[in-house]
C-alpha positions as CSV (number, residue, x, y, z in Angstrom):
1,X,141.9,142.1,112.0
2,X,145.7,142.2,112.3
3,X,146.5,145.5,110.9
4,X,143.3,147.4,112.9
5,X,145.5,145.4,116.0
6,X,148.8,146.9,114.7
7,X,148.1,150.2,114.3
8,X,146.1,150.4,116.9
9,X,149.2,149.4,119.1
10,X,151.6,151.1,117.3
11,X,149.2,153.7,118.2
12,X,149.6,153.3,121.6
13,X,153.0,152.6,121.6
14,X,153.9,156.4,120.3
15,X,151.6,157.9,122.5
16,X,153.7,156.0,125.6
17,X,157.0,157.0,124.3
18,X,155.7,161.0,124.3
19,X,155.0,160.5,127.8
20,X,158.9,159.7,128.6
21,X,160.7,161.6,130.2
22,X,164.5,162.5,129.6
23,X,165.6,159.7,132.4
24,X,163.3,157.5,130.7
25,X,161.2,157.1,133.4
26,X,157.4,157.2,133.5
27,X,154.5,155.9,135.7
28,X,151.1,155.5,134.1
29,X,147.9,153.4,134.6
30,X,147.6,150.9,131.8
31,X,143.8,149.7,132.8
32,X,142.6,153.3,131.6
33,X,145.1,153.0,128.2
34,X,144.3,149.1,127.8
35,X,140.3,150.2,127.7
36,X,141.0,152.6,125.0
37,X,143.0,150.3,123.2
38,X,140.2,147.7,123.0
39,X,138.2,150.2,122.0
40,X,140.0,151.5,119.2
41,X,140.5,148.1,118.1
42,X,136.9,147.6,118.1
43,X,135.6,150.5,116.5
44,X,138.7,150.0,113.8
45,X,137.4,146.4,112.8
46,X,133.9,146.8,113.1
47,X,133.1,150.4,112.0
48,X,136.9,151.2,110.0
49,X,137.2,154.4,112.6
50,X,139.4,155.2,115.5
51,X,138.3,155.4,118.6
52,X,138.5,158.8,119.1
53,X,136.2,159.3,116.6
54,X,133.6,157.0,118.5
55,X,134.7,157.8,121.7
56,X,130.8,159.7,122.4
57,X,129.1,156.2,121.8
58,X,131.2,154.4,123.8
59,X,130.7,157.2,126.5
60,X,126.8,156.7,125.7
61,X,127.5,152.6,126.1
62,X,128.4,153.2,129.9
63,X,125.8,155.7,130.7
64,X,123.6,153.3,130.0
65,X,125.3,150.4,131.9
66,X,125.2,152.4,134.9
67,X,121.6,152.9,133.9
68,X,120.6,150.0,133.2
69,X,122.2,148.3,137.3
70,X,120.6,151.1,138.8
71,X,117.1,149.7,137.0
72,X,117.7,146.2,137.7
73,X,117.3,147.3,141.4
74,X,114.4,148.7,141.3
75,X,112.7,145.6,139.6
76,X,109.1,144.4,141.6
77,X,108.7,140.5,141.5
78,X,105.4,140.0,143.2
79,X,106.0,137.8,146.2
80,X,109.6,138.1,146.4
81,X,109.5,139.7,149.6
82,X,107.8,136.5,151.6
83,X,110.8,133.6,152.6
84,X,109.7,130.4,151.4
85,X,111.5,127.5,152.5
């Protein structure tokens, strides 16, 4: 798994440097990048494709997250609503 973690940081690393500007200065939100970055990792050691390539399913993997909270509210347990203590 080392070399799907290398070049998926090296990766990441170019991308980064792109984004400096001549004073070398540069403000960005690494949650957003470090998500992708576990993602490509993922998808490079598991499926041998970057994440770009599987970027759909992991889009489809949070649709149906949110899908799947929004369900869990709506679940009936018969007699939850009476307070027995």
């Amino acid at each position: 798994m080392v070399p799907a973690f290398s070049t998926s940081c090296l990766g990441l690393i170019d991308q980064w440097k792109k984004l400096i500007s001549p004073q070398g200065l540069h403000e960005l939100d690494v949650a957003a990048e470090f998500q992708n970055l576990s993602g490509d990792v993922v998808t490079r050691t598991a499926f041998g494709s970057s994440y770009e390539e599987g970027k759909r399913i992991f889009e489809l993997q949070k649709e149906q997250a949110k899908l799947v909270l929004e369900a869990y509210g709506n679940i009936y347990i018969p007699g939850f609503r009476y307070n027995i203590i």
